[in-house]
gemmi code that builds the backbone of each chain (N, CA, C; Angstrom):
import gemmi

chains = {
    "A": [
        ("UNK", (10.260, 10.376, -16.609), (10.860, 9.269, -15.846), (12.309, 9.557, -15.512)),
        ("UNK", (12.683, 10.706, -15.271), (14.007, 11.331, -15.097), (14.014, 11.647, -13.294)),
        ("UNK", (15.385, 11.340, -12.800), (15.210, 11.640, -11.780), (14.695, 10.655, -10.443)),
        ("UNK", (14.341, 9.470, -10.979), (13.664, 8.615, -9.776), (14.820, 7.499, -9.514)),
        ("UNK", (16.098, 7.826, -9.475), (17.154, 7.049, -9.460), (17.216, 6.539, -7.677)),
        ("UNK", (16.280, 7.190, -6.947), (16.516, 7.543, -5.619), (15.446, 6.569, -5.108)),
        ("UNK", (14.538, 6.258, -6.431), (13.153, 6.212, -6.036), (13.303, 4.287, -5.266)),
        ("UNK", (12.733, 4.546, -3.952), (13.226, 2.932, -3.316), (12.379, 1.755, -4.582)),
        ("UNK", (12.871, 0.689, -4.539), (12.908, -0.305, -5.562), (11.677, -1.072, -5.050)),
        ("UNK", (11.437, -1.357, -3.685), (10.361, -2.120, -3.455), (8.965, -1.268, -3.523)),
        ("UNK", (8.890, -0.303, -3.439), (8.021, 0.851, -3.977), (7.925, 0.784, -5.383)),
        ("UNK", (8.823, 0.701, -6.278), (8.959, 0.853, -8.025), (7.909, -0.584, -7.936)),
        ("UNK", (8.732, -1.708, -7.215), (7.981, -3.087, -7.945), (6.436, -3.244, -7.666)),
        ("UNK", (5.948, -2.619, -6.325), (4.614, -2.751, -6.130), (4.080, -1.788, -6.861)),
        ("UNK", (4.139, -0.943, -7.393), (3.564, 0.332, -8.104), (3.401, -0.562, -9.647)),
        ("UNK", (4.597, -0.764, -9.931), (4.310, -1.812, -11.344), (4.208, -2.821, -11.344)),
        ("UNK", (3.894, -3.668, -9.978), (2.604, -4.697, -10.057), (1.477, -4.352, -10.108)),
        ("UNK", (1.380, -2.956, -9.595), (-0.554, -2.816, -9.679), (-0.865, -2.286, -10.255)),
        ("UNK", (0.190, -1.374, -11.326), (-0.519, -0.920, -12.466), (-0.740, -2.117, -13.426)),
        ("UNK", (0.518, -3.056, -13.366), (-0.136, -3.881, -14.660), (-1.134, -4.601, -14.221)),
        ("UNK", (-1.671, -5.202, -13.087), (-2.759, -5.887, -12.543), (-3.825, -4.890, -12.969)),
        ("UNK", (-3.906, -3.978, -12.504), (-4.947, -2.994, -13.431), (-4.961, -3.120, -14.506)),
        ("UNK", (-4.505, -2.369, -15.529), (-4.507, -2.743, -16.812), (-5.259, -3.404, -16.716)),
        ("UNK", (-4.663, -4.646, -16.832), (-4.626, -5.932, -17.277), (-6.060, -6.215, -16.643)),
        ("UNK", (-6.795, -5.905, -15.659), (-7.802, -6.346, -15.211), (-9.002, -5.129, -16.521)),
        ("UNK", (-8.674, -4.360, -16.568), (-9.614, -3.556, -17.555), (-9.447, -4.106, -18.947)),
        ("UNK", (-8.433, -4.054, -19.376), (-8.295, -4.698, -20.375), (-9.343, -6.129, -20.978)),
        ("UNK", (-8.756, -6.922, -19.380), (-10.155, -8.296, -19.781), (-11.623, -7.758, -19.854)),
        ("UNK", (-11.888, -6.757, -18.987), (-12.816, -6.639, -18.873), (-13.620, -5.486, -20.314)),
        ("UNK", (-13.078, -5.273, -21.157), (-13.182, -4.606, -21.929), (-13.168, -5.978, -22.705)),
        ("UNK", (-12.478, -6.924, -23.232), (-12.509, -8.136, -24.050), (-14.110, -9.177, -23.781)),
        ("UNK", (-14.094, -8.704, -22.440), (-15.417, -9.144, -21.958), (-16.950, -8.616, -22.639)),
        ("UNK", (-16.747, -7.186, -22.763), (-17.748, -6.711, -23.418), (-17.443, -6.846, -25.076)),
        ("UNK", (-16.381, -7.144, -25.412), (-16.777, -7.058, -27.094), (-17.107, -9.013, -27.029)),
        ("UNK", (-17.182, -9.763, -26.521), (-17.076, -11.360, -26.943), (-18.527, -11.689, -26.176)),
        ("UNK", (-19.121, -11.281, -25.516), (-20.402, -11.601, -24.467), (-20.911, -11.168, -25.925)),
        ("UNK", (-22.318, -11.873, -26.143), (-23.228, -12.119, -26.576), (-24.621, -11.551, -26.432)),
        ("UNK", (-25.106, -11.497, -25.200), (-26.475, -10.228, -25.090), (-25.951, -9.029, -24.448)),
        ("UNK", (-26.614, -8.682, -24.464), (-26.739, -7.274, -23.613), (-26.158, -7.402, -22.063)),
        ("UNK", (-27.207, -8.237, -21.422), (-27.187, -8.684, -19.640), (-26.084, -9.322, -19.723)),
        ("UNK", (-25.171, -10.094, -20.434), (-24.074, -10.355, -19.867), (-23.179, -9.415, -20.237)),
        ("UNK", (-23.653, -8.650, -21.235), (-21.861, -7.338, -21.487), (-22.142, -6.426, -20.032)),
        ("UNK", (-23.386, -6.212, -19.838), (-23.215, -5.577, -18.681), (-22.330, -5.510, -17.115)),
        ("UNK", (-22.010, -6.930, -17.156), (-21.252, -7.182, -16.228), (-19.601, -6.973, -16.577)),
        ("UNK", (-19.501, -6.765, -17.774), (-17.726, -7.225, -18.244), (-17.415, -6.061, -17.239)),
        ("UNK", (-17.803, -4.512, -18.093), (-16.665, -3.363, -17.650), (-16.711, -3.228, -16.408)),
        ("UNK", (-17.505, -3.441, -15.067), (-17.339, -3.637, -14.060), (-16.334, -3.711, -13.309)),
        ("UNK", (-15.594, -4.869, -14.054), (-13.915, -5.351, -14.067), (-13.461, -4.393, -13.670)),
        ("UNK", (-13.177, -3.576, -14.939), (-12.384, -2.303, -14.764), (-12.860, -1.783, -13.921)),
        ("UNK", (-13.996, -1.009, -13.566), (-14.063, 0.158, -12.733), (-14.048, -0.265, -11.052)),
        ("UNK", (-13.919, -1.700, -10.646), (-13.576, -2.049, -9.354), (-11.878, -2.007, -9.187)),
        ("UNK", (-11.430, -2.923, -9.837), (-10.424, -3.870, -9.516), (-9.609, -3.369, -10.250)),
        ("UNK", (-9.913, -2.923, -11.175), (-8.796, -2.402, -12.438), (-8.814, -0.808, -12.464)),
        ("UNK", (-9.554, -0.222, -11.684), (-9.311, 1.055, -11.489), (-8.890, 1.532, -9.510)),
        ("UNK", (-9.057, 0.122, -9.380), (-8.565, 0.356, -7.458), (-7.327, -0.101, -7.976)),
        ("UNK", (-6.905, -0.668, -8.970), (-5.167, -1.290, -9.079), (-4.224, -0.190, -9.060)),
        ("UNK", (-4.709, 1.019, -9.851), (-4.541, 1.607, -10.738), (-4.099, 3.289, -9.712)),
        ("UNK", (-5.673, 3.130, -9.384), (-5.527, 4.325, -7.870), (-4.667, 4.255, -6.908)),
        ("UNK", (-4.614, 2.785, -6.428), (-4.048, 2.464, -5.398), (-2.206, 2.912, -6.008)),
        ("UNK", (-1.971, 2.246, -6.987), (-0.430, 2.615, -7.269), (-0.215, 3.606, -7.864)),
        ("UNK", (-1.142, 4.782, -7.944), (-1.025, 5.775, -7.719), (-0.712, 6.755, -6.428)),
        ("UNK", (-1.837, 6.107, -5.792), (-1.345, 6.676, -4.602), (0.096, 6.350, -3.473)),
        ("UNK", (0.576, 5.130, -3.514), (1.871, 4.651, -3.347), (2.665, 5.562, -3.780)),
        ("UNK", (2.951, 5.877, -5.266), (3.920, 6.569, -6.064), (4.162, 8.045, -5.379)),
        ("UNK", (2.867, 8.459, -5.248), (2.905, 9.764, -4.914), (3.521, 10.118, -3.603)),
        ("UNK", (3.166, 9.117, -2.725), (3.397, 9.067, -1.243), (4.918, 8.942, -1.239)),
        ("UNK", (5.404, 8.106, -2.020), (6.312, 7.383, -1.914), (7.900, 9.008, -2.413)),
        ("UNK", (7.024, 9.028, -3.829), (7.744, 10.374, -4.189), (7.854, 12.014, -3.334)),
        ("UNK", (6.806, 12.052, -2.510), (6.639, 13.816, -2.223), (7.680, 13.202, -0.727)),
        ("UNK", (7.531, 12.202, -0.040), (8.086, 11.608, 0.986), (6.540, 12.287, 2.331)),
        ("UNK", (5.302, 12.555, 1.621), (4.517, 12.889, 2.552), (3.022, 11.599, 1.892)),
        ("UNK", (1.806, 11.760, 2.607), (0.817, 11.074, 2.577), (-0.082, 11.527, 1.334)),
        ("UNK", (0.039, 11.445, 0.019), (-0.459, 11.857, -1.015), (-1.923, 10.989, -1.137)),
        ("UNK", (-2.848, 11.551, -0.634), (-4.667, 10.429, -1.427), (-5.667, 11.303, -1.891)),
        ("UNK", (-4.796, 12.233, -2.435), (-5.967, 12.705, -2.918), (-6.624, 11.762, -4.206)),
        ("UNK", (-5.995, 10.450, -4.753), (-6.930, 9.636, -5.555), (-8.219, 8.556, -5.099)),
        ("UNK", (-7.977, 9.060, -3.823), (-9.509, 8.652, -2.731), (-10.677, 9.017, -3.191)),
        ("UNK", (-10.616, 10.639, -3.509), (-11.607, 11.320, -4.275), (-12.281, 10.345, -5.347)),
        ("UNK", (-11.155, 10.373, -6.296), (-11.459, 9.583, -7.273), (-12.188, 7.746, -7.233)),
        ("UNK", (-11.334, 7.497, -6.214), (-12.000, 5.768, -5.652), (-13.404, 5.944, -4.824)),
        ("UNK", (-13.920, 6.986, -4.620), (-14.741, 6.805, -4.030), (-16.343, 7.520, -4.937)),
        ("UNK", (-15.600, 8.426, -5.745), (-16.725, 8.387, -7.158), (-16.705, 7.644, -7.834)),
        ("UNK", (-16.049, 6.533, -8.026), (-16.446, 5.357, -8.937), (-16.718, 4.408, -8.828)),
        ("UNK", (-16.742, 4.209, -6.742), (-17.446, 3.340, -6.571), (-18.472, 3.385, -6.433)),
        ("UNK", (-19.097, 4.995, -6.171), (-20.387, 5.131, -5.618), (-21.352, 5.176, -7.157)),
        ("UNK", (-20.903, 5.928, -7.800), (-21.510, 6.294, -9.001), (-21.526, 4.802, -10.347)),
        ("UNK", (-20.535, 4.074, -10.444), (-20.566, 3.226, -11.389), (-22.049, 2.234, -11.339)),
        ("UNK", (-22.512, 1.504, -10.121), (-23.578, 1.022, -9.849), (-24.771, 1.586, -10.208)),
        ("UNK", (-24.674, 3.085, -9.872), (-25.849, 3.241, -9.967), (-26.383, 3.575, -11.312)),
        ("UNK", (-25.282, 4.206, -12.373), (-25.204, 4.390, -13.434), (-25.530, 2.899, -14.767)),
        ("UNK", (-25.018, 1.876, -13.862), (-25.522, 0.554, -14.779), (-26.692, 0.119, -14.304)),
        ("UNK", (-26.960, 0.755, -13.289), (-28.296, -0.164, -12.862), (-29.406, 0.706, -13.564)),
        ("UNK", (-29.122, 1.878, -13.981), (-30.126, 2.583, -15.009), (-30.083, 2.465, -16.143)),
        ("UNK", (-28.646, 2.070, -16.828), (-28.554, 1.571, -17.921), (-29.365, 0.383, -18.227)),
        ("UNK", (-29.121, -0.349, -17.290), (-29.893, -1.928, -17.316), (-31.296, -1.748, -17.210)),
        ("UNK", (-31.598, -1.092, -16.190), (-33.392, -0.625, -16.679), (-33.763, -0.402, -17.740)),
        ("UNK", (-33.255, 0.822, -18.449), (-33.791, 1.214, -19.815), (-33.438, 0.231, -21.063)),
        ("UNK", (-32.392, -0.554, -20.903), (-32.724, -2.077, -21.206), (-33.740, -2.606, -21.614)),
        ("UNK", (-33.492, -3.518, -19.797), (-35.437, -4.319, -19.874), (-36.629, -3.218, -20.646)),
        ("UNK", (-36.587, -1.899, -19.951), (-37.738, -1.661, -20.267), (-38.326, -1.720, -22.176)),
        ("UNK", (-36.658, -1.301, -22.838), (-36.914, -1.275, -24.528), (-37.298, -2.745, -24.699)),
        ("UNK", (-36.483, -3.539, -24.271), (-36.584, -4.777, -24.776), (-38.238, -5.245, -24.324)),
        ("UNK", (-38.540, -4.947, -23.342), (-40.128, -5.430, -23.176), (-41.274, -4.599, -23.907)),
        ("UNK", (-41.004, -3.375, -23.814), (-41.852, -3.146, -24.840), (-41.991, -3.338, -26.483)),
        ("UNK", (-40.364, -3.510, -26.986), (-40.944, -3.913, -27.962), (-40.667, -5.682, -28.262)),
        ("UNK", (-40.240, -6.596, -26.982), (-41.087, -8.050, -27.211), (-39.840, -8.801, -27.706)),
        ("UNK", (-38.538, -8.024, -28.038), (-37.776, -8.537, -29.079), (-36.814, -9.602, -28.868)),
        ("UNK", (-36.204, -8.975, -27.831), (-34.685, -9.819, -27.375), (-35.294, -10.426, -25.793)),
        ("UNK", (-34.598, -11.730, -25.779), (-35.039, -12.225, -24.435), (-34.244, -11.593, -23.329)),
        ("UNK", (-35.131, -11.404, -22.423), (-34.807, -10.739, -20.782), (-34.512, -11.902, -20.090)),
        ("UNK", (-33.148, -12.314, -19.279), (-33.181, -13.128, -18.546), (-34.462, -12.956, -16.980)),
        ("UNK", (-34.992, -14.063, -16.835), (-35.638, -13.886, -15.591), (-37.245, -13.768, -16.377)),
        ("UNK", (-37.363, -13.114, -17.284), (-38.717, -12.819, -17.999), (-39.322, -13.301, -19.426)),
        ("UNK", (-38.821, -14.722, -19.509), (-38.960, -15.028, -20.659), (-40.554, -15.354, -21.363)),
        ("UNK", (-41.320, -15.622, -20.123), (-42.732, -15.640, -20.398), (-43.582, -14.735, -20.356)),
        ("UNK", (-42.770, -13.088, -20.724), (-43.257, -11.995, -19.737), (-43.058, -11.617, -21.321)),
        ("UNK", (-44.044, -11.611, -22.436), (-44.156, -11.207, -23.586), (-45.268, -10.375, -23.949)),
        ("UNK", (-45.253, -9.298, -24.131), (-46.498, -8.101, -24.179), (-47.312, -8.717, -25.942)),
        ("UNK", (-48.293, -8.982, -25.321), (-49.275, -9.555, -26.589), (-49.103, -8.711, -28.181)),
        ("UNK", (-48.980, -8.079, -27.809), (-48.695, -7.055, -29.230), (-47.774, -7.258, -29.953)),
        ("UNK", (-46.826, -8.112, -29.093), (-45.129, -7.831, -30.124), (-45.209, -9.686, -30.065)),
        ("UNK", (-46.596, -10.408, -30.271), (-45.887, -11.662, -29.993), (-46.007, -12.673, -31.276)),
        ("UNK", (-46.027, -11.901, -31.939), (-46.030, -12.196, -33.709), (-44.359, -12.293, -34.111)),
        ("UNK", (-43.607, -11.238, -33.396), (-42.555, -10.600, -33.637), (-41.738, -11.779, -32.870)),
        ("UNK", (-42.240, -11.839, -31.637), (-41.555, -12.966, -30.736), (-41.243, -14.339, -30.990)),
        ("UNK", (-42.393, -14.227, -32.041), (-42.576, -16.096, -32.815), (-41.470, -16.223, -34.151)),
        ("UNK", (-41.462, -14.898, -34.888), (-40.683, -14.994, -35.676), (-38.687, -14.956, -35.800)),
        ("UNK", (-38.712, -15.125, -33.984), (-37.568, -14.501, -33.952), (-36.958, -16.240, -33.181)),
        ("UNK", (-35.876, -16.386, -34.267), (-35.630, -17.851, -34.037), (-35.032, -18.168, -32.477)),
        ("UNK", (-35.266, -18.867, -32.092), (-34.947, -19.566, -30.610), (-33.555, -19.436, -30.391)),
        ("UNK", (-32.894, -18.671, -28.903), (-31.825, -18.415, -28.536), (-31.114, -19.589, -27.927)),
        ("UNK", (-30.085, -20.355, -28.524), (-29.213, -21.759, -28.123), (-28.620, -21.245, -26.689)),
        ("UNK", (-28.739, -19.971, -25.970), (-28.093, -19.849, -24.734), (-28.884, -20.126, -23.817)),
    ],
    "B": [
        ("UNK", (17.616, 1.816, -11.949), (16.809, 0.579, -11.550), (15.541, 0.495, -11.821)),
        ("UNK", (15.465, 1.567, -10.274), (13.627, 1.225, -10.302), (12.924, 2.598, -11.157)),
        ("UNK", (13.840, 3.227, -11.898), (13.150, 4.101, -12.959), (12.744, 3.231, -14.323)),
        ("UNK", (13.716, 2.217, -14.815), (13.595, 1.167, -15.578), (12.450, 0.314, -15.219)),
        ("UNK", (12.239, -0.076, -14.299), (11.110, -0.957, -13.786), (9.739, -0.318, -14.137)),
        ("UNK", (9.905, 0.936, -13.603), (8.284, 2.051, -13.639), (8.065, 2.507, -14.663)),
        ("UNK", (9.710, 2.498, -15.609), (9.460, 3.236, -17.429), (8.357, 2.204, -18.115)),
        ("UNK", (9.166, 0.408, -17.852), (8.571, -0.480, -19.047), (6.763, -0.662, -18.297)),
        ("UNK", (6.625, -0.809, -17.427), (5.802, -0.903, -15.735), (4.518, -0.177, -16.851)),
        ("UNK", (4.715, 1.278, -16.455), (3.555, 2.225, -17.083), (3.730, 2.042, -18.830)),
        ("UNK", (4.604, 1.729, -19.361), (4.570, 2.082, -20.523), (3.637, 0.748, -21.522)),
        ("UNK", (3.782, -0.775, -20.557), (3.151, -1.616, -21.006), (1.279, -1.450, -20.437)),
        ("UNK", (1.413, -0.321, -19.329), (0.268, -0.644, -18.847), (-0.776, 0.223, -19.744)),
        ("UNK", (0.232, 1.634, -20.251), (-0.668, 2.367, -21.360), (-1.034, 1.678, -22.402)),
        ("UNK", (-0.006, 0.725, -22.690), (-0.800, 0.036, -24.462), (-1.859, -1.204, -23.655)),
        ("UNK", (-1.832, -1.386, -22.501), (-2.901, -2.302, -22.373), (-3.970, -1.364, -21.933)),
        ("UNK", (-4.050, -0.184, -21.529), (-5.459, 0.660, -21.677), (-5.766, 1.008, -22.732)),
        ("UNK", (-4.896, 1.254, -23.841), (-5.169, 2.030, -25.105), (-5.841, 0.658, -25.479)),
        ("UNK", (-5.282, -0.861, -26.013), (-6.062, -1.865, -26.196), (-7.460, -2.177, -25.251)),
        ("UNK", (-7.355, -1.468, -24.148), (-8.911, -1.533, -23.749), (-9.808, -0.651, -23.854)),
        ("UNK", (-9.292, 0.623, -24.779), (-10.030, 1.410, -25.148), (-10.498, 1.304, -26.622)),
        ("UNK", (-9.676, 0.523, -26.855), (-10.126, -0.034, -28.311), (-11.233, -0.801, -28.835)),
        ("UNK", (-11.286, -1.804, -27.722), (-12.232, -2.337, -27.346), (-13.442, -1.724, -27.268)),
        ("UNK", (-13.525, -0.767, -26.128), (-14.955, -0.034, -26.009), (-15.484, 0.634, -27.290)),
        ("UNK", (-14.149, 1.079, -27.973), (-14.505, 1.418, -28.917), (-15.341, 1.355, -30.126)),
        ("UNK", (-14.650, -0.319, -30.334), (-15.342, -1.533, -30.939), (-16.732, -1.148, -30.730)),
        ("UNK", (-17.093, -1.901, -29.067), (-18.726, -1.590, -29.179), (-19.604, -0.681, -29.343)),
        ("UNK", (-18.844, 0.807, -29.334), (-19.662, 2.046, -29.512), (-19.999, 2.122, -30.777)),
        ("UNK", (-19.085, 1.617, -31.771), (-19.083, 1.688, -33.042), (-19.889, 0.601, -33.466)),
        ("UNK", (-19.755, -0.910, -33.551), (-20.423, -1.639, -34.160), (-21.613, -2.280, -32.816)),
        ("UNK", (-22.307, -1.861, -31.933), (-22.662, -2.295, -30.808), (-24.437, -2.416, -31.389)),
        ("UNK", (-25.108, -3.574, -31.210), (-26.285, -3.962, -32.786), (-27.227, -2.489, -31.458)),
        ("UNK", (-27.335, -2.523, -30.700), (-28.478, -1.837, -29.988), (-28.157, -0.637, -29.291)),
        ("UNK", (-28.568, 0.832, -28.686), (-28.058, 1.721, -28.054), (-28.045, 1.729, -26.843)),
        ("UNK", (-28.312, 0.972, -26.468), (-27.493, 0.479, -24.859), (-26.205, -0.196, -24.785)),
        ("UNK", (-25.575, -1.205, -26.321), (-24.936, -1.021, -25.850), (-23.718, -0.293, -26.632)),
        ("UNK", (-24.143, 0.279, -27.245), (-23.402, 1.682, -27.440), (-22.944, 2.602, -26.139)),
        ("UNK", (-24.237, 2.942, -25.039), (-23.926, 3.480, -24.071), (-22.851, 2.840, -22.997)),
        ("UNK", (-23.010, 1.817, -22.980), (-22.024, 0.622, -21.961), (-20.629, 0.484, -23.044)),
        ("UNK", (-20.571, 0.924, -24.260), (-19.282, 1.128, -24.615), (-18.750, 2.389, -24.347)),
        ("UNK", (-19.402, 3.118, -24.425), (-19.118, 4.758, -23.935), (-18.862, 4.855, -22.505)),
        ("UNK", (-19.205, 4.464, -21.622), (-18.693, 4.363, -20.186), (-17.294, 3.226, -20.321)),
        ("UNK", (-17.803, 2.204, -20.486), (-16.272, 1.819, -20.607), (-14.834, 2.364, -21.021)),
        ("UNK", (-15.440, 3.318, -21.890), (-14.070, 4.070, -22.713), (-13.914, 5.332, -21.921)),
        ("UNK", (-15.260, 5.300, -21.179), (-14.779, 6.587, -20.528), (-13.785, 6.790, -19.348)),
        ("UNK", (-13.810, 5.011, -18.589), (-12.934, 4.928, -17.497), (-11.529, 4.333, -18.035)),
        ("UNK", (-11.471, 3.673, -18.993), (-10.594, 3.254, -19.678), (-9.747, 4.497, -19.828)),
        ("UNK", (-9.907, 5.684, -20.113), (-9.241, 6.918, -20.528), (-8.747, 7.507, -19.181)),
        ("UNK", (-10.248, 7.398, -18.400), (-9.494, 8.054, -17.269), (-8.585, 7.306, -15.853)),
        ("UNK", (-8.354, 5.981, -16.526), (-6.926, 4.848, -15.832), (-5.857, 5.359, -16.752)),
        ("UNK", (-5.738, 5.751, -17.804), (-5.038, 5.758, -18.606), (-4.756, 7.292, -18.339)),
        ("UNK", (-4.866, 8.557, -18.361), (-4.765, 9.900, -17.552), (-3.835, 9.256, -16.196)),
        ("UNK", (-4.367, 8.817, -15.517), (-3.477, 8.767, -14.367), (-2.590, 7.837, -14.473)),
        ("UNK", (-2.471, 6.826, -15.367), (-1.054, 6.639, -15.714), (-0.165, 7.472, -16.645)),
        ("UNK", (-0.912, 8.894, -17.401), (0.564, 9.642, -17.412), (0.868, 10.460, -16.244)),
        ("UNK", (-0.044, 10.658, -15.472), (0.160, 11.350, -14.368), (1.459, 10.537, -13.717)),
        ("UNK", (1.279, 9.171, -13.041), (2.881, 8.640, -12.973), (3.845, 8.948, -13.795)),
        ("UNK", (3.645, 8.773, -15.013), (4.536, 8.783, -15.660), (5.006, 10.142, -15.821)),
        ("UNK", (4.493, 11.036, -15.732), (5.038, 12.438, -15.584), (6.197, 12.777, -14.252)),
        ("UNK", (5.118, 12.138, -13.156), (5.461, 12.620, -11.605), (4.982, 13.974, -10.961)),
        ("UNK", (3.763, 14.367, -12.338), (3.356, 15.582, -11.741), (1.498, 15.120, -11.245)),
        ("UNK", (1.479, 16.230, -10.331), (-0.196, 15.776, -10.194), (-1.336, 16.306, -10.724)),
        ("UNK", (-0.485, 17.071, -11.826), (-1.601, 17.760, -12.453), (-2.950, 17.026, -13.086)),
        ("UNK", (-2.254, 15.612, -13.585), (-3.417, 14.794, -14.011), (-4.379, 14.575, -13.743)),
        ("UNK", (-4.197, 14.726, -12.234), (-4.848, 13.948, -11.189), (-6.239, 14.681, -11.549)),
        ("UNK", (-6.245, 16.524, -11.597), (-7.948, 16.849, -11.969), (-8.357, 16.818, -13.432)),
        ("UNK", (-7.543, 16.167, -14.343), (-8.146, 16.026, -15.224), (-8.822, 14.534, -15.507)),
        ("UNK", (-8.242, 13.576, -14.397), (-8.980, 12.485, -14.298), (-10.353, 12.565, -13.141)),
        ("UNK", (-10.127, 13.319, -12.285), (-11.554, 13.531, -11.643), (-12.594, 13.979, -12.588)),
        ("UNK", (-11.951, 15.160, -13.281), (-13.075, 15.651, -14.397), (-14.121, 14.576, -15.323)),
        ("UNK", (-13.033, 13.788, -15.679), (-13.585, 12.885, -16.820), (-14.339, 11.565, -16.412)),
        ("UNK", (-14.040, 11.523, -14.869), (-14.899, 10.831, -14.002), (-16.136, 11.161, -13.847)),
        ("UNK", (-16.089, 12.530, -13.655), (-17.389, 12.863, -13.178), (-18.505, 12.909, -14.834)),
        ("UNK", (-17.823, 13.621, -15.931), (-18.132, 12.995, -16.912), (-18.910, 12.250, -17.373)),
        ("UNK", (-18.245, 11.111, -16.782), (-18.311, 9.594, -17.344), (-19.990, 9.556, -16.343)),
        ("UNK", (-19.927, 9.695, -15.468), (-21.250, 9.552, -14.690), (-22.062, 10.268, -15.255)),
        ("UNK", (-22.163, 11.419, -15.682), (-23.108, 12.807, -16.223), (-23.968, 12.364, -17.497)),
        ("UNK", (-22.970, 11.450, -18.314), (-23.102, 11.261, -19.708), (-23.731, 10.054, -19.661)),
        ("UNK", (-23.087, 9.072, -18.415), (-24.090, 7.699, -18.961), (-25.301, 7.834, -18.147)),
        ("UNK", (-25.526, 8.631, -17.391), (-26.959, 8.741, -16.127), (-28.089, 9.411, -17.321)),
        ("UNK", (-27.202, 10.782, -17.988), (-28.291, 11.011, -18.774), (-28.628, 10.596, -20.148)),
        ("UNK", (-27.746, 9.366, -20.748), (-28.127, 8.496, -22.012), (-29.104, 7.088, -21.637)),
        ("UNK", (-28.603, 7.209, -20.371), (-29.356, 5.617, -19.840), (-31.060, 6.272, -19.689)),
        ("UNK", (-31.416, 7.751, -19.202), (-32.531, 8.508, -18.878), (-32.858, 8.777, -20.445)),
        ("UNK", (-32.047, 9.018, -21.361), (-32.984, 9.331, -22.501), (-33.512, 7.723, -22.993)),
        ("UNK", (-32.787, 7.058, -22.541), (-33.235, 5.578, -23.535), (-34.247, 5.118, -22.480)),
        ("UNK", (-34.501, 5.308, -21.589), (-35.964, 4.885, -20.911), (-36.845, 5.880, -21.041)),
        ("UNK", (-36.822, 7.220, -20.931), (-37.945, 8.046, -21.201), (-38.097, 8.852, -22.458)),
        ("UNK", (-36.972, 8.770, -23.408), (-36.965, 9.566, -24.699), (-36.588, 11.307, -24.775)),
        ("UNK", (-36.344, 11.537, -22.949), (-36.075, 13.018, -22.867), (-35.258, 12.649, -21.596)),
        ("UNK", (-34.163, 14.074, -21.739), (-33.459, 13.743, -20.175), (-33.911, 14.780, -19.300)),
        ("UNK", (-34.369, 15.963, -19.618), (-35.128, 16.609, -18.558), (-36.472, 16.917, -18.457)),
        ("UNK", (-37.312, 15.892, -17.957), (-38.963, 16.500, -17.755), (-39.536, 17.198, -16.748)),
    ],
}
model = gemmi.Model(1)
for chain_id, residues in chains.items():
    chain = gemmi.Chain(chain_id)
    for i, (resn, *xyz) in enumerate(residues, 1):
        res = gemmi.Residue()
        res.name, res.seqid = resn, gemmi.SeqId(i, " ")
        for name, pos in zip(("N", "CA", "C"), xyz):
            atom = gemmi.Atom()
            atom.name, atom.element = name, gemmi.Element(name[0])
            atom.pos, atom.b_iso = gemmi.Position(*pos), 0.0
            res.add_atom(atom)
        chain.add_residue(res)
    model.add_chain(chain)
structure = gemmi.Structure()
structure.add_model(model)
structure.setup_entities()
């Protein structure tokens, strides 16, 4: 941090508004997954982060850089654009193999499929006390 | 000035990634099922790599910059093929 004495001030303040808006948006979203309760809703917390809290993050990155070389620095485009493409598809397989454990073995309720109980595990299903959510 | 602004700026924003890596942490470690063990492991994995490119600011160099693509790509490699072993029990058939 040596050296940016030059560095313009309204550039400094938006760069450290959007890093801490980042953060701060991963952060919740990380608080999100330890306090959620099943599965299907932690799934949604880290999301947070990898939209909003990692575009905060890129984005005032890329400012800084631009701002510092005095030329058009994005190469963190690269990066915003593998995590938008890839994060989805990566939870949406996570979330499959999910449902699919949870239905085969009968255990934890699936939102959307609660009457969708494979006869085999429904001994298991009876013994498993009723969810207040 | 605005070196003061960008010192406290990044320096509060690292302890709020390191606290959100703590977090993921949390669930990898005590998480009751292995899914979501895996959804703590991606979380920590982007958590690290926001946190990489904020020393990359904080440096002013861009070297960071491919060690956060790396750990991106990573982060995809590792949860595509944990999410594939927990639905089929193998990741390459």
């Amino acid at each position: 941090m040596t050296g940016l004495d030059d560095f313009p001030l309204w550039a400094a303040i938006l760069v450290s508004l959007l890093l801490l808006a980042g953060s701060a948006l991963t952060l919740l979203g990380t608080i999100g997954l330890v306090r959620f309760k099943s599965f299907y809703e932690r799934v949604h917390a880290p999301t947070l982060g990898t939209t909003c809290g990692a575009g905060g993050i890129l984005i005032a990155s890329m400012l800084f850089f631009s701002v510092l070389q005095s030329r058009l620095a994005l190469h963190e485009l690269l990066i915003t654009l593998f995590v938008t493409v890839t994060t989805p598809v990566t939870l949406m397989l996570l979330a499959r193999a999910a449902i699919y454990r949870d239905r085969t073995e009968g255990k934890a309720k699936i939102p959307g499929f609660q009457n969708d109980v494979p006869p085999s595990s429904a001994m298991a299903s009876d013994a498993r006390p009723d969810d207040p959510g | 000035m605005s070196a003061t602004i960008l010192l406290w700026s990044v320096t509060l924003s690292q302890w709020m990634l390191v606290a959100a890596m703590g977090c993921a942490a949390f669930r990898v470690i005590g998480g009751p099922r292995a899914q979501d063990r895996v959804l703590g492991l991606d979380a920590l994995y982007v958590a690290a790599m926001l946190l990489i490119l904020t020393f990359g600011i904080r440096s002013g160099s861009t070297i960071y910059f491919e060690a956060a693509l790396v750990i991106a790509l990573l982060a995809f490699v590792s949860t595509a093929a944990l999410a594939k072993f927990l639905m089929r029990g193998e990741v390459i058939e």
